[in-house]
CHARMM-style PDB file with segment names, atoms N, HN, CA, C and O in Angstrom:
ATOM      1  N   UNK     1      57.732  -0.201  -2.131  1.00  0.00      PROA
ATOM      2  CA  UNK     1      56.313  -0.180  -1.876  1.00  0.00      PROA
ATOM      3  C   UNK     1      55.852   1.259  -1.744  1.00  0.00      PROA
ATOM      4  O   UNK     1      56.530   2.055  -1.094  1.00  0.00      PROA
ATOM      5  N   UNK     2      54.646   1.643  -2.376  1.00  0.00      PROA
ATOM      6  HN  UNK     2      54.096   0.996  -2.903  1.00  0.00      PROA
ATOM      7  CA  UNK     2      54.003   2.715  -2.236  1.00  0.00      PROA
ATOM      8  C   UNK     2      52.488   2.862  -1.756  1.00  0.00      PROA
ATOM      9  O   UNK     2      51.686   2.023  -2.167  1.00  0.00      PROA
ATOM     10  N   UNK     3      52.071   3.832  -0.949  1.00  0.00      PROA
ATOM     11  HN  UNK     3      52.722   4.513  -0.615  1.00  0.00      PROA
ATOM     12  CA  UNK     3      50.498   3.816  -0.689  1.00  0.00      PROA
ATOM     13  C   UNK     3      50.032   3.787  -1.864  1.00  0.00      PROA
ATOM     14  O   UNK     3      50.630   4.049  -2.908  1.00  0.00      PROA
ATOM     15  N   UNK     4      48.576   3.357  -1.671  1.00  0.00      PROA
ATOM     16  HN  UNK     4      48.090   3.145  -0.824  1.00  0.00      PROA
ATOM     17  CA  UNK     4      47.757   3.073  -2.885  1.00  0.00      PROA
ATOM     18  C   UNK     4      46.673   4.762  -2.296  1.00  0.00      PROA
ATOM     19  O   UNK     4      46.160   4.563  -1.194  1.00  0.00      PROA
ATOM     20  N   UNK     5      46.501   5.532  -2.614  1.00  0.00      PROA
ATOM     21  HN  UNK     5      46.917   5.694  -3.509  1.00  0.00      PROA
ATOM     22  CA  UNK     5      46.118   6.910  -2.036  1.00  0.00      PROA
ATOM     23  C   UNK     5      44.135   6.865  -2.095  1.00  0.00      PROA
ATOM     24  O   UNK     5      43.436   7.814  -1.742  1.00  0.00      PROA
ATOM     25  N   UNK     6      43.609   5.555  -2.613  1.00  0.00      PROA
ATOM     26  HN  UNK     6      44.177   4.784  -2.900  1.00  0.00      PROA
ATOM     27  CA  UNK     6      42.405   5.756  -2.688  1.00  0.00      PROA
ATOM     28  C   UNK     6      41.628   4.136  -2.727  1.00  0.00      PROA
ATOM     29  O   UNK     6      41.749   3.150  -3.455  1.00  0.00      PROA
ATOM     30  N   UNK     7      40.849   4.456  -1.611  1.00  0.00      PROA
ATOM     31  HN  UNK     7      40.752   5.257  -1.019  1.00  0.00      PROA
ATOM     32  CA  UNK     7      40.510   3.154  -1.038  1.00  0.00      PROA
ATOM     33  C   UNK     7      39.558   2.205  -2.267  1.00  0.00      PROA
ATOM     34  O   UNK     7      39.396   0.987  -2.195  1.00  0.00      PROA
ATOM     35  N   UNK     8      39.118   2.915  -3.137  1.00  0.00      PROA
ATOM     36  HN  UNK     8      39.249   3.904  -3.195  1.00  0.00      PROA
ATOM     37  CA  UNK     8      38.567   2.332  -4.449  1.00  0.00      PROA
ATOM     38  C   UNK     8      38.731   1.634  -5.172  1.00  0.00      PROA
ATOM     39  O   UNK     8      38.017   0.802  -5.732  1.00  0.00      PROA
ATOM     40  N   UNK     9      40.630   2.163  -5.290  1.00  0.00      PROA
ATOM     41  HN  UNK     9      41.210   2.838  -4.834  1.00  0.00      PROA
ATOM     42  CA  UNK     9      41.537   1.374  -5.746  1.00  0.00      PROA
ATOM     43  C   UNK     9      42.141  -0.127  -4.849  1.00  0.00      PROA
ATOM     44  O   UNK     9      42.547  -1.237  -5.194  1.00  0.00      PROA
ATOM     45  N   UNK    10      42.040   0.203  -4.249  1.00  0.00      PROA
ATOM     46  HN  UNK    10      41.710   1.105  -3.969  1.00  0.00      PROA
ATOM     47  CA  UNK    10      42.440  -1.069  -2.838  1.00  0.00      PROA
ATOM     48  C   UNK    10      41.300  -1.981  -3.019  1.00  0.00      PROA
ATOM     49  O   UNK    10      41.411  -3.052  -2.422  1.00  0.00      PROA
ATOM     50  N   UNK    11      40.213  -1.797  -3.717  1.00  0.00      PROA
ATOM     51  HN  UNK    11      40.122  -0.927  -4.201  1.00  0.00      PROA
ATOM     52  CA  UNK    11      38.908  -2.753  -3.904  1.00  0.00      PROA
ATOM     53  C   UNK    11      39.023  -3.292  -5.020  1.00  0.00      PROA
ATOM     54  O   UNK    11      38.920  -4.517  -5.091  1.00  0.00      PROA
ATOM     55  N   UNK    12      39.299  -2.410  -6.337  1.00  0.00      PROA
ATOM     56  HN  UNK    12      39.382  -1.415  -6.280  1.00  0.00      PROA
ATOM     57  CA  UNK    12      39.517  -3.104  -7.372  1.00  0.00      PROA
ATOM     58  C   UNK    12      40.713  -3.871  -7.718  1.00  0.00      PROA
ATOM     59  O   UNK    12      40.673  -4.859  -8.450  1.00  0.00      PROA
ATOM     60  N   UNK    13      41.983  -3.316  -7.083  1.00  0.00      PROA
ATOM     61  HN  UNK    13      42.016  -2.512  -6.488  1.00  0.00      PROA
ATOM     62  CA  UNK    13      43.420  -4.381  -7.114  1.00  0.00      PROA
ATOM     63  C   UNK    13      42.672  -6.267  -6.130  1.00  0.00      PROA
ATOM     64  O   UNK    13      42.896  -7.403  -6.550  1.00  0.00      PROA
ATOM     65  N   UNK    14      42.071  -6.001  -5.209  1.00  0.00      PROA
ATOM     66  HN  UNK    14      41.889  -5.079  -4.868  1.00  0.00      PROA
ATOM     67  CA  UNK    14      41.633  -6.989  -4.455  1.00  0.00      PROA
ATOM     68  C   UNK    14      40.874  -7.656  -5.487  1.00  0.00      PROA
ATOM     69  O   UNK    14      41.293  -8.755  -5.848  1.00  0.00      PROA
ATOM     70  N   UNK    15      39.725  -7.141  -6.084  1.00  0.00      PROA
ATOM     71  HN  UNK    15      39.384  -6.248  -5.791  1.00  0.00      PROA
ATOM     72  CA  UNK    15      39.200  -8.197  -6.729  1.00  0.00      PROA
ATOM     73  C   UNK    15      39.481  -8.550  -7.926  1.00  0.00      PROA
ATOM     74  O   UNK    15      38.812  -9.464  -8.409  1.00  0.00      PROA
ATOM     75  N   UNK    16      40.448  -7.982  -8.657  1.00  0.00      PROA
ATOM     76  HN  UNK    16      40.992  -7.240  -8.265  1.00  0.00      PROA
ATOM     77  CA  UNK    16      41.720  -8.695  -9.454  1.00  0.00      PROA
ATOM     78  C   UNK    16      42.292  -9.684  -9.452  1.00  0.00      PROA
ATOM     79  O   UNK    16      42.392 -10.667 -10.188  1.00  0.00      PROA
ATOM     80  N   UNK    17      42.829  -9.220  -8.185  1.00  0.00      PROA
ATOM     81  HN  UNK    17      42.748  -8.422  -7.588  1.00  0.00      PROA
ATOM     82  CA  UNK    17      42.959 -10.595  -7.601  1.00  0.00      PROA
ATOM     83  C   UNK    17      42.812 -11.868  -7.284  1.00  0.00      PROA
ATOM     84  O   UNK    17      43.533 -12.839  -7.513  1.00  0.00      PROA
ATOM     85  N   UNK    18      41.304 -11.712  -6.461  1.00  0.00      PROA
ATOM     86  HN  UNK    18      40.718 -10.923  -6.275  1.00  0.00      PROA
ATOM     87  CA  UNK    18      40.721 -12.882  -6.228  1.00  0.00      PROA
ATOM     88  C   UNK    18      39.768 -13.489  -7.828  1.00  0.00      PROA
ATOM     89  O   UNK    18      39.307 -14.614  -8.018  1.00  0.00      PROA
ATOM     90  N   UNK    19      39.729 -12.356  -8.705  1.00  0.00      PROA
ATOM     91  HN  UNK    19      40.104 -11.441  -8.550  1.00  0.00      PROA
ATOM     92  CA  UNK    19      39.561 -13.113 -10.098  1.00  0.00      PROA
ATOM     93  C   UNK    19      40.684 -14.116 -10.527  1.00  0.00      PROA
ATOM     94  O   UNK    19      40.398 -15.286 -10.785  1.00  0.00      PROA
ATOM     95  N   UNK    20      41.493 -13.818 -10.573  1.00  0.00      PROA
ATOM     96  HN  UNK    20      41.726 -12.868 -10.364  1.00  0.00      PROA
ATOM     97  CA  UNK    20      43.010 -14.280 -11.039  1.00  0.00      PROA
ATOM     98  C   UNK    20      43.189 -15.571 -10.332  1.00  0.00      PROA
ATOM     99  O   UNK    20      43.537 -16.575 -10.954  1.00  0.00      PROA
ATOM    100  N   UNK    21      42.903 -15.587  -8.701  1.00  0.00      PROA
ATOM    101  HN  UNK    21      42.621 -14.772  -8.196  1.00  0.00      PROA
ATOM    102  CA  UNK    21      43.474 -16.605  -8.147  1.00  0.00      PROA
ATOM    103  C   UNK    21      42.037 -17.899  -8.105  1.00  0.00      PROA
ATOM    104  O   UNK    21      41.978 -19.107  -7.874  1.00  0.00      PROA
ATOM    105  N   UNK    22      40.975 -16.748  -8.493  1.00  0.00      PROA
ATOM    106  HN  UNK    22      41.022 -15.767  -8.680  1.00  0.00      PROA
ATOM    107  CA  UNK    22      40.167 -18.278  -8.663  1.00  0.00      PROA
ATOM    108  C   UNK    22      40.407 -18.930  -9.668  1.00  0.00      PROA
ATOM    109  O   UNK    22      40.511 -20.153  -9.578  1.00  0.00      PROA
ATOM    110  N   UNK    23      40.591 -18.106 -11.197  1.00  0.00      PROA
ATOM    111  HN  UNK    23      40.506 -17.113 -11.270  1.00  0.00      PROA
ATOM    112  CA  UNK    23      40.486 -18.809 -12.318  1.00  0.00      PROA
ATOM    113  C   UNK    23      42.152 -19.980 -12.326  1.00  0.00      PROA
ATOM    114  O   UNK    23      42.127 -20.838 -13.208  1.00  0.00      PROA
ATOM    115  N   UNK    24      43.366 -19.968 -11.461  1.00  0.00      PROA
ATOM    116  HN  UNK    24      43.386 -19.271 -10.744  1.00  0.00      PROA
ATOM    117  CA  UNK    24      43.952 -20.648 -11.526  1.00  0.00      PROA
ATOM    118  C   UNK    24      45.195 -19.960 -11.176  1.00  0.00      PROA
ATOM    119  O   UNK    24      45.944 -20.681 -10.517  1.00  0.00      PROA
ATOM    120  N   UNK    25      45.762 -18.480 -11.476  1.00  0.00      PROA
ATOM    121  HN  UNK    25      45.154 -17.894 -12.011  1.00  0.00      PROA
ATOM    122  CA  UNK    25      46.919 -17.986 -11.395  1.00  0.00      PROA
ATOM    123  C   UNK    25      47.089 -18.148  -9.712  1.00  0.00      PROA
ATOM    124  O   UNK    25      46.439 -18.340  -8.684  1.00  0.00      PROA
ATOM    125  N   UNK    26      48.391 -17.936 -10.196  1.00  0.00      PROA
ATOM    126  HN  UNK    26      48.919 -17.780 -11.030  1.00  0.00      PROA
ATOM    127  CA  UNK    26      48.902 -17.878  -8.070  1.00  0.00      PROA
ATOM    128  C   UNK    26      50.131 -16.889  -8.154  1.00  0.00      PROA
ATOM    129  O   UNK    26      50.828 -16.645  -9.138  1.00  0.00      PROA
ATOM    130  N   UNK    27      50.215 -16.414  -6.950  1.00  0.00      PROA
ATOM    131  HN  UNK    27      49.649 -16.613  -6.150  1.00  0.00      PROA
ATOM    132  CA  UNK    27      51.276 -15.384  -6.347  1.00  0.00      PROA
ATOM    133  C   UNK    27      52.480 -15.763  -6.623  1.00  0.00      PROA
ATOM    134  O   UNK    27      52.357 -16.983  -6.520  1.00  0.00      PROA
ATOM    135  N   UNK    28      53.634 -15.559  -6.922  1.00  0.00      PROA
ATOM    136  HN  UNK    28      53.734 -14.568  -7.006  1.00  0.00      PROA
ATOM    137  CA  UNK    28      54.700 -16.152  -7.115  1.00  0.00      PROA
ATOM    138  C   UNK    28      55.845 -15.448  -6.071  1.00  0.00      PROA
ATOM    139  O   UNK    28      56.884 -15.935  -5.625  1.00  0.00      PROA
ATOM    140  N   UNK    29      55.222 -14.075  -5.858  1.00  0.00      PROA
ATOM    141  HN  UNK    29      54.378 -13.680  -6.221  1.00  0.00      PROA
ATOM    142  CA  UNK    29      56.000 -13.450  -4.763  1.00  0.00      PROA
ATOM    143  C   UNK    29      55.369 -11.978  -4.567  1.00  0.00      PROA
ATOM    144  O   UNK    29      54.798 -11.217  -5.348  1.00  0.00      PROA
ATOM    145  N   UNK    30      55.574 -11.927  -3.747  1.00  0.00      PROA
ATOM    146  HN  UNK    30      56.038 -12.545  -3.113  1.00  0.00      PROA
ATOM    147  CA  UNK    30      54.734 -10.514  -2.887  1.00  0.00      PROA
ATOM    148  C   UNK    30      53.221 -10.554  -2.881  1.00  0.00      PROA
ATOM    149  O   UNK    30      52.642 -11.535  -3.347  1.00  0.00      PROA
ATOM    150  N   UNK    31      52.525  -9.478  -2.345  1.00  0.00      PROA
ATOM    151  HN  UNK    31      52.996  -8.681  -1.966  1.00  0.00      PROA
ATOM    152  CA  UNK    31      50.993  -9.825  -1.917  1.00  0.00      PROA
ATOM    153  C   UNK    31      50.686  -8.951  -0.783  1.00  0.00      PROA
ATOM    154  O   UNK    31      49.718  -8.191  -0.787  1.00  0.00      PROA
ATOM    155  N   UNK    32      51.712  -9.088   0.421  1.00  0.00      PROA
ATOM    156  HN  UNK    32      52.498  -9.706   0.425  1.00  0.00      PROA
ATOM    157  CA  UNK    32      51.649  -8.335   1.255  1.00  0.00      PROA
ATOM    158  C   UNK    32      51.004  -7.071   1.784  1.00  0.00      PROA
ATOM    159  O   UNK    32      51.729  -6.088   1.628  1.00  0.00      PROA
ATOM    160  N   UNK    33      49.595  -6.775   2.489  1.00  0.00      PROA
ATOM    161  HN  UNK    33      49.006  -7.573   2.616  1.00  0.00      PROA
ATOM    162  CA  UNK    33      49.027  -5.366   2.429  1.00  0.00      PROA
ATOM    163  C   UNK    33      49.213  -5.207   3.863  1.00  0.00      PROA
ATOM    164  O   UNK    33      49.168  -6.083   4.727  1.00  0.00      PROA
ATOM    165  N   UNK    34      49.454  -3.815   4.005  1.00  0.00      PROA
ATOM    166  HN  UNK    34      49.490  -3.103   3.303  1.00  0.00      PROA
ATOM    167  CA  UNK    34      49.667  -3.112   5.245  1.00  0.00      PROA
ATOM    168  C   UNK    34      48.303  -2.352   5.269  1.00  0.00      PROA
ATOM    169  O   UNK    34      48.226  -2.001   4.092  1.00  0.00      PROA
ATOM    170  N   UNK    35      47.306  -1.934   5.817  1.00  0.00      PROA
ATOM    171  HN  UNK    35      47.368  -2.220   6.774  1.00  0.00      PROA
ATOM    172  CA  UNK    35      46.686  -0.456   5.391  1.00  0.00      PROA
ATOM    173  C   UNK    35      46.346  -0.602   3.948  1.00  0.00      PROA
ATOM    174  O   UNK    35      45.615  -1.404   3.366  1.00  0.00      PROA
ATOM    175  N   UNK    36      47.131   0.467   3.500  1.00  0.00      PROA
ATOM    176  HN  UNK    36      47.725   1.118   3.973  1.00  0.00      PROA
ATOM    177  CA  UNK    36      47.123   1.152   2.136  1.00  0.00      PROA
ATOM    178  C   UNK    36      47.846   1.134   1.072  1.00  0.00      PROA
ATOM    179  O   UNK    36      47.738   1.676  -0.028  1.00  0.00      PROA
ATOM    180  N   UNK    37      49.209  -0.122   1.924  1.00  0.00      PROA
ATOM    181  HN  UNK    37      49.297  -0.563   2.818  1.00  0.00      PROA
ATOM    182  CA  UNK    37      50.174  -0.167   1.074  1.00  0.00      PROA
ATOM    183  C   UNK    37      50.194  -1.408   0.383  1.00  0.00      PROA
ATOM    184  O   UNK    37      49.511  -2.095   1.142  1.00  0.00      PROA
ATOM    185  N   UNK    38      50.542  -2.181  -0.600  1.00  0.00      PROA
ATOM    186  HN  UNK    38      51.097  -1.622  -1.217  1.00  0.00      PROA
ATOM    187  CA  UNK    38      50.341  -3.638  -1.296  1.00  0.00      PROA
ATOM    188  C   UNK    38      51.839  -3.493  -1.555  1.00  0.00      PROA
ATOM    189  O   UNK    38      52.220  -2.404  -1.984  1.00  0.00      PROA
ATOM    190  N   UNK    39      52.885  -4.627  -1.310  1.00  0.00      PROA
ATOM    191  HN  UNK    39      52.575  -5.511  -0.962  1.00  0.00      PROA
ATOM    192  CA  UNK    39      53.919  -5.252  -1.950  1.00  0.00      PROA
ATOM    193  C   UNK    39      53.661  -5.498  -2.994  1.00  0.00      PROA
ATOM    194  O   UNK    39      52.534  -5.777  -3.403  1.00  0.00      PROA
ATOM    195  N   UNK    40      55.149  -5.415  -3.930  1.00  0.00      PROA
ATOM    196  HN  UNK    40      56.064  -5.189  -3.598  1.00  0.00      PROA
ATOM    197  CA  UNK    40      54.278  -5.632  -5.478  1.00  0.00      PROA
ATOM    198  C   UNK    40      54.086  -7.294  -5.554  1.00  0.00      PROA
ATOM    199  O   UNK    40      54.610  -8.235  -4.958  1.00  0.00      PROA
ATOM    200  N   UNK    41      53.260  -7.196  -6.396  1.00  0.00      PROA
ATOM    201  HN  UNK    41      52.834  -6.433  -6.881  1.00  0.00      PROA
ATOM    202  CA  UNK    41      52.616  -9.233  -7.032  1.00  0.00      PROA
ATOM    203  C   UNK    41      53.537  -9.491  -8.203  1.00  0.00      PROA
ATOM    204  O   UNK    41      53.748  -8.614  -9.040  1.00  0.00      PROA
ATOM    205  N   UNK    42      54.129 -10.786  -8.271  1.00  0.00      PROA
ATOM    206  HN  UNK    42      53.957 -11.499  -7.592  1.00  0.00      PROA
ATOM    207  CA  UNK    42      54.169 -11.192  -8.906  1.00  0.00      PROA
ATOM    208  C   UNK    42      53.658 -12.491  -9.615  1.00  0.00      PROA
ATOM    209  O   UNK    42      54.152 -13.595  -9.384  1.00  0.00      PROA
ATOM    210  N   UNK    43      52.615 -12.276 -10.510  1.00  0.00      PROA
ATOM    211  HN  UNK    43      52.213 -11.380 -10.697  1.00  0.00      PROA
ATOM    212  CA  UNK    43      51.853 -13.553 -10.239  1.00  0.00      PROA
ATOM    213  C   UNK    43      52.021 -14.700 -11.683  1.00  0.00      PROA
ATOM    214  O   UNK    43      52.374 -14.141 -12.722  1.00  0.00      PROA
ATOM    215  N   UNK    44      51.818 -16.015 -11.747  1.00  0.00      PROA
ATOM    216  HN  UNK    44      51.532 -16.468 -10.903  1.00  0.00      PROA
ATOM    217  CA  UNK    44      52.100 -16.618 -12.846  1.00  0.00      PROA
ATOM    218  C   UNK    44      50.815 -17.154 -13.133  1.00  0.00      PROA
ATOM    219  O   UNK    44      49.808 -16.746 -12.554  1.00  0.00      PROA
ATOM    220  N   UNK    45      50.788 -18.494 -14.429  1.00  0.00      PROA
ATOM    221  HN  UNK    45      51.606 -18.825 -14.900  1.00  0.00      PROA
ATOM    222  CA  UNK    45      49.318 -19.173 -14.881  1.00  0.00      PROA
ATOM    223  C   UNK    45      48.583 -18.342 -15.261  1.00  0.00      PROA
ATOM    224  O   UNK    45      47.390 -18.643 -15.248  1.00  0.00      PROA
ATOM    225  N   UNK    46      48.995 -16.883 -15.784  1.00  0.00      PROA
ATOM    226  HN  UNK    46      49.965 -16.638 -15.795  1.00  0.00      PROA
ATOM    227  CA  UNK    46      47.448 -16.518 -15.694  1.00  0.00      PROA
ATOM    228  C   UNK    46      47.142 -16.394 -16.954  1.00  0.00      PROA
ATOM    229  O   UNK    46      48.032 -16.781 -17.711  1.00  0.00      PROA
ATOM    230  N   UNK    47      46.008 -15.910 -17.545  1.00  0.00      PROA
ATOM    231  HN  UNK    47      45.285 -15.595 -16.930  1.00  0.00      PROA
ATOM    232  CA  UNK    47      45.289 -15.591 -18.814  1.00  0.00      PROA
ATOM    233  C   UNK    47      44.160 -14.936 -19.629  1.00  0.00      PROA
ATOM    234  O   UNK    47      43.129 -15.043 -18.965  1.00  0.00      PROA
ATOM    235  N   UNK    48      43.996 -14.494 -20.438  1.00  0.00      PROA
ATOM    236  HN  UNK    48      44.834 -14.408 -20.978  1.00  0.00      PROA
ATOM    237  CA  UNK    48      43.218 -13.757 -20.879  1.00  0.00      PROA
ATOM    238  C   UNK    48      41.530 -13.582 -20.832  1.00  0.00      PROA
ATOM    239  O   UNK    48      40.685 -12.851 -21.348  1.00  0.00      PROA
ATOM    240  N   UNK    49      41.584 -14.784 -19.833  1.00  0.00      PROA
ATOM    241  HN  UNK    49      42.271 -15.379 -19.414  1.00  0.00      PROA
ATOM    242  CA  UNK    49      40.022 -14.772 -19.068  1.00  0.00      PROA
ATOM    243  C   UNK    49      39.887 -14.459 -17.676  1.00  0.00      PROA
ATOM    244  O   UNK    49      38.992 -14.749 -16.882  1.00  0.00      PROA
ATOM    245  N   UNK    50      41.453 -13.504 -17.466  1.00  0.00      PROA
ATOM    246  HN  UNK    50      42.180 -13.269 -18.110  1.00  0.00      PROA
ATOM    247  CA  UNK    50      41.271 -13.165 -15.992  1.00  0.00      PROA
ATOM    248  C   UNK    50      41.314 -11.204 -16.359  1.00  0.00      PROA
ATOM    249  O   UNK    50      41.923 -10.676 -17.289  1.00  0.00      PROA
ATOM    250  N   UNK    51      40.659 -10.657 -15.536  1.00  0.00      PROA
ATOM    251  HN  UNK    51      40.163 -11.087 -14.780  1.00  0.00      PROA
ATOM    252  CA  UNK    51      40.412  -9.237 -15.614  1.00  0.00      PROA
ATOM    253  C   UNK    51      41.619  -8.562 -15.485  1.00  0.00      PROA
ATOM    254  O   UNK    51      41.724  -7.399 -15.876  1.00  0.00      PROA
ATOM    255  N   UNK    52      42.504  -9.144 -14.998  1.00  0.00      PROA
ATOM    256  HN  UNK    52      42.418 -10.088 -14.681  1.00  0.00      PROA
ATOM    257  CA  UNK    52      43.255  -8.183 -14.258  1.00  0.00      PROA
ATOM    258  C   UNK    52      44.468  -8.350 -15.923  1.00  0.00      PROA
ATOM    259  O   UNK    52      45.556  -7.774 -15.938  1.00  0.00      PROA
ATOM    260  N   UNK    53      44.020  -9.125 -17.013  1.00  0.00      PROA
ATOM    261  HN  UNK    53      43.136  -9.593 -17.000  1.00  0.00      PROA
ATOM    262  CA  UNK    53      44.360  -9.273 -17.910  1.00  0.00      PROA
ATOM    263  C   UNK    53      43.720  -8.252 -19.271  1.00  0.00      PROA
ATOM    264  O   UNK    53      44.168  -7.780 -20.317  1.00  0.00      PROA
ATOM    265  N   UNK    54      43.056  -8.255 -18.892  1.00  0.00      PROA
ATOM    266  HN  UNK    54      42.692  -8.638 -18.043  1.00  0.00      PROA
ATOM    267  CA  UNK    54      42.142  -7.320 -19.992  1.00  0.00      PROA
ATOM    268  C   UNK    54      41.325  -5.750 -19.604  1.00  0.00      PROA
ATOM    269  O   UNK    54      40.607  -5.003 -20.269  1.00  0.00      PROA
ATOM    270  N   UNK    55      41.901  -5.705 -18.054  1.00  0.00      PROA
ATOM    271  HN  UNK    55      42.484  -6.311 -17.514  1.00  0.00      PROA
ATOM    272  CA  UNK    55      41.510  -4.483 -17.809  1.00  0.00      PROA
ATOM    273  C   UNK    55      42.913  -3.584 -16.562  1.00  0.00      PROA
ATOM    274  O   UNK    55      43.640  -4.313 -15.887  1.00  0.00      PROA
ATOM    275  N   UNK    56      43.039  -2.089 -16.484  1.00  0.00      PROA
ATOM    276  HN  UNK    56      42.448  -1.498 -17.033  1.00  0.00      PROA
ATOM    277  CA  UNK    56      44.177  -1.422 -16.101  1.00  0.00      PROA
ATOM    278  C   UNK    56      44.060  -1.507 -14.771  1.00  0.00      PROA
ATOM    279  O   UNK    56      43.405  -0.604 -14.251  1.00  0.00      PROA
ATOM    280  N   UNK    57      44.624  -2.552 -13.881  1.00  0.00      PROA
ATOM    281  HN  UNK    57      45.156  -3.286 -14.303  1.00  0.00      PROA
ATOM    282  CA  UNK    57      44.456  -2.808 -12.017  1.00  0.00      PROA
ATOM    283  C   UNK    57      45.270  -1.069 -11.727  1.00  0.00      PROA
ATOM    284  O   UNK    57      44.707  -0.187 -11.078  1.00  0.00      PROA
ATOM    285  N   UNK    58      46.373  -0.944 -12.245  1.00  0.00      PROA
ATOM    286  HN  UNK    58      46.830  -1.660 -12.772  1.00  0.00      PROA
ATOM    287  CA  UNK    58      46.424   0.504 -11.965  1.00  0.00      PROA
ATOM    288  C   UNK    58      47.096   0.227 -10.059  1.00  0.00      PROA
ATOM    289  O   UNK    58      46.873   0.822  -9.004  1.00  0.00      PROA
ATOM    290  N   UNK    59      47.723  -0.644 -10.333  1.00  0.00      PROA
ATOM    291  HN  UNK    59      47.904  -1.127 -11.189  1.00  0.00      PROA
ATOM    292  CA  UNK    59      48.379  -1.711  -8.727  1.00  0.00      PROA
ATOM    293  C   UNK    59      49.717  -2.052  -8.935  1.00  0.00      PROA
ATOM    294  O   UNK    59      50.301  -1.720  -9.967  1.00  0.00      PROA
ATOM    295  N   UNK    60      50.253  -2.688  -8.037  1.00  0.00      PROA
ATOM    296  HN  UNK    60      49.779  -2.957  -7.199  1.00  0.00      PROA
ATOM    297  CA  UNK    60      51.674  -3.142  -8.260  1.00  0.00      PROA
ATOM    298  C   UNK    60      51.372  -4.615  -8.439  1.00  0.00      PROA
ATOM    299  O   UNK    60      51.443  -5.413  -7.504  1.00  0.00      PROA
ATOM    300  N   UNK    61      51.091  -4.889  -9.457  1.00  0.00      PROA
ATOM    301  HN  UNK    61      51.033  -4.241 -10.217  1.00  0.00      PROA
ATOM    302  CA  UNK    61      50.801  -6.595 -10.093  1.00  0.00      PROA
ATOM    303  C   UNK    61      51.613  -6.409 -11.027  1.00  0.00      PROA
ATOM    304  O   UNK    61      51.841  -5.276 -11.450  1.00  0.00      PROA
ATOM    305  N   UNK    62      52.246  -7.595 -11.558  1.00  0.00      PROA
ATOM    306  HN  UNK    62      52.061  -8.516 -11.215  1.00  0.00      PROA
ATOM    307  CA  UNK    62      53.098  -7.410 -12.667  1.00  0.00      PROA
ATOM    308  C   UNK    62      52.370  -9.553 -12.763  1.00  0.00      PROA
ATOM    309  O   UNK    62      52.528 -10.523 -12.021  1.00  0.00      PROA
ATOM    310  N   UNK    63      51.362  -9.248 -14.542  1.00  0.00      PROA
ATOM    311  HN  UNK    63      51.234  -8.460 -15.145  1.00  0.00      PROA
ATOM    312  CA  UNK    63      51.077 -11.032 -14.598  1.00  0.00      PROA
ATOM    313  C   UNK    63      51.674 -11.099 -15.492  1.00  0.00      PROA
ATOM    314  O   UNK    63      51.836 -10.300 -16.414  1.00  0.00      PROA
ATOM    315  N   UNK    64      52.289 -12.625 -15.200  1.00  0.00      PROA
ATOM    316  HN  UNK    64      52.157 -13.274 -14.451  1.00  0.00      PROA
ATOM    317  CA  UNK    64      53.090 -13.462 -16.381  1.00  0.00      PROA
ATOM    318  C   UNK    64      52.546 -14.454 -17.236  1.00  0.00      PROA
ATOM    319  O   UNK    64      51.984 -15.432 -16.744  1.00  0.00      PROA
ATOM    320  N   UNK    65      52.641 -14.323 -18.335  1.00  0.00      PROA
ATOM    321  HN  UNK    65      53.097 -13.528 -18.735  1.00  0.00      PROA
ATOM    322  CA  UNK    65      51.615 -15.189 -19.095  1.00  0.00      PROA
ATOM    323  C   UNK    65      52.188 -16.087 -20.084  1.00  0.00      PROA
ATOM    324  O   UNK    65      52.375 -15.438 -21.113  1.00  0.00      PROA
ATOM    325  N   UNK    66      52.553 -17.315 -20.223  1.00  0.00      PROA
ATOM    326  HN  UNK    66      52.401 -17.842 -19.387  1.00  0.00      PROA
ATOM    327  CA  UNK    66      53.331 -17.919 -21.234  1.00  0.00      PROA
ATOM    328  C   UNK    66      52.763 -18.005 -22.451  1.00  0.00      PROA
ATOM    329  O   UNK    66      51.636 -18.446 -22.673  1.00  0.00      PROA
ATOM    330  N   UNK    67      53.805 -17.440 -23.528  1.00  0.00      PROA
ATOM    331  HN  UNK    67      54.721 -17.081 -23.347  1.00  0.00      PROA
ATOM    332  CA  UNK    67      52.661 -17.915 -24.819  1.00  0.00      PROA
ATOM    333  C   UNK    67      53.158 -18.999 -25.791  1.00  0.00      PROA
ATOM    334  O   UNK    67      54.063 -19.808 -25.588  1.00  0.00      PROA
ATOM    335  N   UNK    68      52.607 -18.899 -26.579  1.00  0.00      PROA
ATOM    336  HN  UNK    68      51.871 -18.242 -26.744  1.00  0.00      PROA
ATOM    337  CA  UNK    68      53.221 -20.542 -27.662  1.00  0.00      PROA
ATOM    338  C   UNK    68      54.900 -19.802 -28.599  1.00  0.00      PROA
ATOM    339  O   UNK    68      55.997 -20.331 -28.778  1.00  0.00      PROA
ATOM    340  N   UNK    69      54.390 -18.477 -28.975  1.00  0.00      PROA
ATOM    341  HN  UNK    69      53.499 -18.046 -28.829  1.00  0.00      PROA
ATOM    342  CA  UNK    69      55.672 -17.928 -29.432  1.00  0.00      PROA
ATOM    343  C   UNK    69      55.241 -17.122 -30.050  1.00  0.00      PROA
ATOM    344  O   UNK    69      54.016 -17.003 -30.071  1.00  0.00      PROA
ATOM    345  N   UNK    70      56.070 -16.238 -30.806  1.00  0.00      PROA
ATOM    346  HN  UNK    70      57.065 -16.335 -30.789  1.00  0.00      PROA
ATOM    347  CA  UNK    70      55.638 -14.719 -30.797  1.00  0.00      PROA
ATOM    348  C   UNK    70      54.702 -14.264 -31.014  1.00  0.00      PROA
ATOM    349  O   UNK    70      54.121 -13.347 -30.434  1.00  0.00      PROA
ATOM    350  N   UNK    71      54.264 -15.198 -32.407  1.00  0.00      PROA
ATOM    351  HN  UNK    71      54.736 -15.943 -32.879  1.00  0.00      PROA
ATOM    352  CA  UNK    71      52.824 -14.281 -32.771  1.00  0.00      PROA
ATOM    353  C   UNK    71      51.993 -14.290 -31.984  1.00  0.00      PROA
ATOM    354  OT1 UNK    71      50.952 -13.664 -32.179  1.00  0.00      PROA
TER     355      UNK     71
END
């Protein structure tokens, strides 16, 4: 775990988040915030109508996304 050094960032990882977990994804492990610090996420379900999919959280999220196959 590392500080997140700018509270801006601590706003936009959050509402990443709560994009993600409304549209359906969920935590699969970690989440944890101290302060300044976030455990990393590992989150599943998610998809390309969630932000934290189509834009740089620049956080310790790591989303998993199943696809049909390669292409």
């Amino acid at each position: 775990m590392g500080p997140i050094t700018d509270t801006r960032q601590i706003q936009v990882i959050e509402s990443h988040l709560e994009d993600a977990l409304a549209k359906g994804a969920r935590i699969l492990t970690g989440g944890k915030k101290q302060g300044m610090i976030y455990a990393p996420i590992v989150m599943v379900n998610v998809d390309h109508s969630m932000t934290l999919m189509r834009e740089e959280t620049f956080g310790p999220i790591i989303p998993i996304m199943k696809v049909r196959d390669e292409e």
